[in-house]
N, CA, C and O atoms as a DFTB+ gen file, in Angstrom:
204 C
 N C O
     1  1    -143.168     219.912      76.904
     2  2    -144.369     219.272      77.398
     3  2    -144.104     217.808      77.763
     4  3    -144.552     217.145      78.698
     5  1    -143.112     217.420      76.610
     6  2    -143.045     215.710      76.811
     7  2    -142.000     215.600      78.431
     8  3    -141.916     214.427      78.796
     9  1    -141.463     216.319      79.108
    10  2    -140.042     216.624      79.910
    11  2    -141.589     216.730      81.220
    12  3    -141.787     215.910      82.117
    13  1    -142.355     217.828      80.954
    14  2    -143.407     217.794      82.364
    15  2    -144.000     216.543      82.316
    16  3    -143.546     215.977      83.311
    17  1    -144.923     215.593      81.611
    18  2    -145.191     214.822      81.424
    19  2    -143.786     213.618      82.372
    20  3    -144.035     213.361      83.549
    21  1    -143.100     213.304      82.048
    22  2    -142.248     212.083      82.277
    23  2    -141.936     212.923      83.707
    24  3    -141.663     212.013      84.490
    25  1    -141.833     214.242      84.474
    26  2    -141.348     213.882      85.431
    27  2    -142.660     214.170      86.366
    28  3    -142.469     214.281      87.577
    29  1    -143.768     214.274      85.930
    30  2    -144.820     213.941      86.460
    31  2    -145.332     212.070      86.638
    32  3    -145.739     211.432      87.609
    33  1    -145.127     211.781      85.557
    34  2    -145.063     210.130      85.792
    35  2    -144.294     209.469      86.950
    36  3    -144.675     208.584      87.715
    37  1    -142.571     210.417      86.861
    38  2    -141.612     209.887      87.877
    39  2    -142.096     210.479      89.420
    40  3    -141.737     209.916      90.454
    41  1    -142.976     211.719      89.410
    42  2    -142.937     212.024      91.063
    43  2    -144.245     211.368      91.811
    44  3    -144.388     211.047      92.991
    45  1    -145.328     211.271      90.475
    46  2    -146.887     210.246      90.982
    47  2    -146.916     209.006      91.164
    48  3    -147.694     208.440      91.932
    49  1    -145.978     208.408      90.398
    50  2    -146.024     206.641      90.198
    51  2    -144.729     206.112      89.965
    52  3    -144.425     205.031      90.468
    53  1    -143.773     206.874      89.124
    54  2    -142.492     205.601      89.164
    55  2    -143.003     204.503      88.193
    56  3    -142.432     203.416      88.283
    57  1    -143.944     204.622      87.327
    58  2    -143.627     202.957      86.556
    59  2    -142.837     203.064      85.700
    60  3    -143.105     204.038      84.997
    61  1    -141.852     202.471      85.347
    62  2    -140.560     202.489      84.482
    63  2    -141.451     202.492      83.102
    64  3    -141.727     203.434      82.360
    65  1    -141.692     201.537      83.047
    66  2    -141.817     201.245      81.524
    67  2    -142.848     202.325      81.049
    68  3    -142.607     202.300      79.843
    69  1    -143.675     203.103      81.181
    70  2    -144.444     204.231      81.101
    71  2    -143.220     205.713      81.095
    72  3    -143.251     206.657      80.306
    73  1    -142.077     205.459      82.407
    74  2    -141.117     206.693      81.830
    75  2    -140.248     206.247      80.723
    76  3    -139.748     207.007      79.894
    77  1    -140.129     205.216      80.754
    78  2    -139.041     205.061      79.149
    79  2    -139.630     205.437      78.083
    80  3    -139.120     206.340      77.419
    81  1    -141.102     204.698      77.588
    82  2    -141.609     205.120      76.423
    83  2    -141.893     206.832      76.404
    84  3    -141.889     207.509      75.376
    85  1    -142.048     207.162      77.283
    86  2    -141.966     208.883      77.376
    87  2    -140.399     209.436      77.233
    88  3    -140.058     210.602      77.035
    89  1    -139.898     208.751      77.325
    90  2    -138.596     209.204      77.318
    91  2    -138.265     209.039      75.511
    92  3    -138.119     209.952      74.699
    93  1    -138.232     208.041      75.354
    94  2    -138.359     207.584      73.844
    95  2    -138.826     208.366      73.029
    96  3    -138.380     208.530      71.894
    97  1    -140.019     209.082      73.638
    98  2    -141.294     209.805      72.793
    99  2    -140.609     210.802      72.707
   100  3    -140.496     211.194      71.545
   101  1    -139.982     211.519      73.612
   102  2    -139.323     212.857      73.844
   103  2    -137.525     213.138      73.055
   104  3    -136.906     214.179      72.833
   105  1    -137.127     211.491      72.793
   106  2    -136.022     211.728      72.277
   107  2    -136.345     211.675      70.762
   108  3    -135.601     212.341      70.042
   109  1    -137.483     210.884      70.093
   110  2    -137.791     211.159      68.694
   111  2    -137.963     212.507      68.661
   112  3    -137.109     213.311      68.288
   113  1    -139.329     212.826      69.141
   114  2    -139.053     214.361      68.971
   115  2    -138.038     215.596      68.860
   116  3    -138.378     216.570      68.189
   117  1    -136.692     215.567      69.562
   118  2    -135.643     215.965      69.563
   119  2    -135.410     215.678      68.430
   120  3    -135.596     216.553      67.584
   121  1    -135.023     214.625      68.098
   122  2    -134.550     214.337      66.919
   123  2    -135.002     214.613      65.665
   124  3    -134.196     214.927      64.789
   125  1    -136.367     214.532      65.410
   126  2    -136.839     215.489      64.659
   127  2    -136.460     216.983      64.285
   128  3    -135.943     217.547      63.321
   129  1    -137.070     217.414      65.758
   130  2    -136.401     218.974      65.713
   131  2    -135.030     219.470      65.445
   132  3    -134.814     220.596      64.996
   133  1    -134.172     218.662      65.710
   134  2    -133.002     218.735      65.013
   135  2    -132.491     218.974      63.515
   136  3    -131.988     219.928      62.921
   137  1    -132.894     217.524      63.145
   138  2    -133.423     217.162      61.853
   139  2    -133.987     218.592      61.014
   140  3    -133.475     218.982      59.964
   141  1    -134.681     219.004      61.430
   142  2    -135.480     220.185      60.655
   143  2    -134.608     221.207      60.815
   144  3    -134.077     221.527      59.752
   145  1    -134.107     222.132      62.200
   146  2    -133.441     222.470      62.279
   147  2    -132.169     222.567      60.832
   148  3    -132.066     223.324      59.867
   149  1    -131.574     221.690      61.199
   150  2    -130.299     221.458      60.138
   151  2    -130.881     221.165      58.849
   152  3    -130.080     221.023      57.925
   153  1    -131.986     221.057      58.625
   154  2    -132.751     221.263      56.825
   155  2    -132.390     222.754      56.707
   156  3    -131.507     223.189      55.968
   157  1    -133.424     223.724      57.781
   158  2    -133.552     225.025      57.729
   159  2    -132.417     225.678      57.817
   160  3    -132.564     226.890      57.659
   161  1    -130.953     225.209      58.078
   162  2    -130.056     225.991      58.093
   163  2    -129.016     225.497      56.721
   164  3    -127.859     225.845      56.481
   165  1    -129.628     224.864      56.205
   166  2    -129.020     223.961      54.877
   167  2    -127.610     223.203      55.364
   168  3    -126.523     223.253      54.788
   169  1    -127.843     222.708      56.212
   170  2    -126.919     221.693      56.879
   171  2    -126.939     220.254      56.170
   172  3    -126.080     219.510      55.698
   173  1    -128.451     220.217      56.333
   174  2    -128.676     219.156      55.799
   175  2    -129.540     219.015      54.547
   176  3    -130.683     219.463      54.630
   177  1    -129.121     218.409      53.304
   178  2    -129.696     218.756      51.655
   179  2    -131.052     217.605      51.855
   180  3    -130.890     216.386      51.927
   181  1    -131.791     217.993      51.892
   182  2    -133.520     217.169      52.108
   183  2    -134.552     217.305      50.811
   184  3    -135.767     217.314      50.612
   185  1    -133.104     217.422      49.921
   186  2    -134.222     217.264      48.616
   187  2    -134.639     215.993      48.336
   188  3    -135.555     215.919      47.517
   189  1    -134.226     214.990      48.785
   190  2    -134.558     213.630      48.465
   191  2    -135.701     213.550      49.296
   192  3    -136.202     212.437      49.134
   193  1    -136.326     214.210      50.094
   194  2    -137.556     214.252      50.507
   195  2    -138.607     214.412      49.691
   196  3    -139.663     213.795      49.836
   197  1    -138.325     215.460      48.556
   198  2    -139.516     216.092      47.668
   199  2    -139.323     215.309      46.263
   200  3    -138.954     215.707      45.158
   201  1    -139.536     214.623      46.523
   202  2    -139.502     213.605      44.751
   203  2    -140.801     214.198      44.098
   204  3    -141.152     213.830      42.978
């Protein structure tokens, strides 16, 4: 959604600073999903999450 979004910004208007923070928005998210990802495959030990 965040990927239609930013290249809808880039084909209506072009304002940079509106596609970066979408871009930004879209690479936290990744990163997240990653993140979880590699919890759920016990890649990564995320017990220090649950105190």
């Amino acid at each position: 959604m965040i990927r239609i979004v930013h290249s809808l910004v880039q084909a209506l208007g072009n304002f940079i600073p509106l596609r970066f923070l979408i871009f930004v928005l879209g690479s936290l998210v990744l990163i997240a999903l990653a993140f979880h990802a590699a919890m759920a495959t016990g890649i990564v030990d995320a017990s220090w999450l649950h105190h």
